[in-house]
N, C-alpha and C positions, 0 to 999 in steps of 0.2 A: 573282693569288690568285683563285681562282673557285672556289665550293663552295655548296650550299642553307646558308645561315646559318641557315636557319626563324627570321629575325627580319623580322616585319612594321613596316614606318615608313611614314610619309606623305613623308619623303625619296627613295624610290624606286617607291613604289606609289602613285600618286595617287588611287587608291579606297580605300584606307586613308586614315581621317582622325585617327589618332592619332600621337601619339609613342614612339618605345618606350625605355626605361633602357638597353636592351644595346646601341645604337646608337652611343652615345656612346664605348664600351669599344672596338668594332669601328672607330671611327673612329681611334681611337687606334694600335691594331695597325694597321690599312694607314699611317698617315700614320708610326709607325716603321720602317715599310721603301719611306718615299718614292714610297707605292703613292694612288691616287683611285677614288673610284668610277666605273668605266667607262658610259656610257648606250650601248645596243645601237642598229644601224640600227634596228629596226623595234620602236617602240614596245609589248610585250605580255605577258602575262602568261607567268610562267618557271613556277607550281605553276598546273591545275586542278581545280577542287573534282569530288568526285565525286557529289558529288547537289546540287539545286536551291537549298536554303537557306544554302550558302556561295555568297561570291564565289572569284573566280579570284585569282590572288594574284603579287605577285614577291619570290620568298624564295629565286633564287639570283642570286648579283650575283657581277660582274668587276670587281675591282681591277689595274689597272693604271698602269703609268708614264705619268704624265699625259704626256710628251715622245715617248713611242712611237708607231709610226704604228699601230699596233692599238688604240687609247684611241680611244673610241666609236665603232667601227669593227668592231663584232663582229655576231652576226644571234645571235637566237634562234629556235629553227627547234620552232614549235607543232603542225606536223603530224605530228613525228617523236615526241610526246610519249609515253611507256613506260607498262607499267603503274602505275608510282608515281605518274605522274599530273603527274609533270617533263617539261616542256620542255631538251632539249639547246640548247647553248649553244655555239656552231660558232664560234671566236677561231681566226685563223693567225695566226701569231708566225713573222716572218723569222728565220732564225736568218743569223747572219755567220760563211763562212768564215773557218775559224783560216787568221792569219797565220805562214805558216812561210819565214824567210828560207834561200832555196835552196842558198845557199853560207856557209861558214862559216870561214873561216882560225883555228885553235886548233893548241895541242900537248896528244898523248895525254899526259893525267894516269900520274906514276909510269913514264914510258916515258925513254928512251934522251934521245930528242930533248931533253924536259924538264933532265935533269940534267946534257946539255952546254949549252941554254939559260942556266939558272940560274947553272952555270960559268963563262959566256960574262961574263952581266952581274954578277956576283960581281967578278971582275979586273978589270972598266972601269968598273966606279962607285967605286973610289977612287981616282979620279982625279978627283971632282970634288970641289972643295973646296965645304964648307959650312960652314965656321963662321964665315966672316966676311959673313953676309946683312945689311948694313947700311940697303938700299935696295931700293925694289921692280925697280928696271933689273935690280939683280946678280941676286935672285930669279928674274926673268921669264929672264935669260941662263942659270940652273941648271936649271930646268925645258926650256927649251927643248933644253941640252944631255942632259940624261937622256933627255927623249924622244929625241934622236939616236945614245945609247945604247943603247934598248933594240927600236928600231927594225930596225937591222943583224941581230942574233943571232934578232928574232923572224920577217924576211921569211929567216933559213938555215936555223930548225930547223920553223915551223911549214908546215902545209900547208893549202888549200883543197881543204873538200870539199865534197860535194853533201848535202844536209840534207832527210830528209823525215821526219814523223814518225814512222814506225817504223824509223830511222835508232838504231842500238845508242849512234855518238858525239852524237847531237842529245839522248837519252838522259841519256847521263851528263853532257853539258854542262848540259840543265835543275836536274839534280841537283845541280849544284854550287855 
C-alpha cells in the first residue's frame, strides 16, 4: 500500500515533532491487511516545500509485508521529484511465476469416456459390502479395495495431457 497520506507524524518524519489523530486510524487499516510501515534505503524527504518558510516533509509512506524482501528495501528517488513537489518512490515487488502442473490425467466432463467410466465403477462397487464396518482393519480393507476399484476403469477411460494455461481442458478443469 503506498500512496501521499498527507498525514504528518513524528512516527516517520522526524522533523515533525508532533503526533497526529489520523495516525492511529491508518495504522489500523495496514495492520488489517497484515501490512507495516515500510522505512526506505535512503533516509529523505518524500514532499518538498516550495518556498523557504516550510520544512520538507514525508507524507508518502510504503506499507508492506513486513516478511517480504521488499520491506525496507525501497529508495526514494528526490532528484526525480515532479512539479507537485513529490518525491517518487521506486519499490520492486518480485512477482512468483504461476505454478502450472504440465500434465494432467482427467476424463472430459459429459464425454463418452465419462459415462462408460461412471458405468465401469457403478457394476464393481456392489460388490463391496459395507454394512457390516465393525473395525477400523475391515474399514481400512473397503477403502483400500475401492481405491483398487476405481483405479482400473480410471488408468482405461482417462488420459494424460499436456496443461498450459491457455489450455481450453486446464480451463474447464479450474472451473470445476
Amino acid at each position: 500500500m503506498i500512496k501521499d497520506f498527507n498525514i504528518r507524524d513524528n512516527n516517520w518524519d522526524l522533523l515533525y515533532l508532533h503526533h497526529s489523530l489520523y495516525m492511529d486510524t491508518l495504522w489500523e487499516v495496514a495492520d488489517s491487511f497484515s501490512l507495516e510501515l515500510s522505512t526506505s534505503i535512503n533516509l529523505v524527504s518524500t514532499q518538498y516545500a516550495d518556498n523557504f518558510q516550510d520544512l520538507n516533509s514525508v507524507l508518502n509512506l510504503t506499507f508492506l509485508w513486513a516478511e517480504s524482501e521488499e520491506f525496507n528495501n525501497y529508495i526514494i528517488l528526490p532528484d526525480l521529484q515532479s512539479l507537485s513537489y513529490h518525491a517518487p518512490l521506486l519499490v520492486s515487488i518480485i512477482l512468483e511465476k504461476e505454478f502450472i502442473q504440465e500434465k494432467k490425467q482427467f476424463i472430459i466432463r459429459n464425454s463418452d469416456k465419462e459415462k462408460e467410466f461412471v458405468n465401469k465403477l457403478r457394476d464393481r462397487l456392489g460388490f463391496i459390502a459395507i454394512t457390516n464396518i465393525i473395525s477400523c482393519k475391515i474399514l481400512e480393507y473397503i477403502i483400500q479395495a475401492f481405491a483398487s476399484i476405481v483405479e482400473d476403469p480410471w488408468n482405461k477411460f482417462s488420459k494424460l495431457v499436456n496443461i498450459t494455461k491457455w489450455s481450453k481442458a486446464f480451463v474447464e478443469w479450474r472451473l470445476q
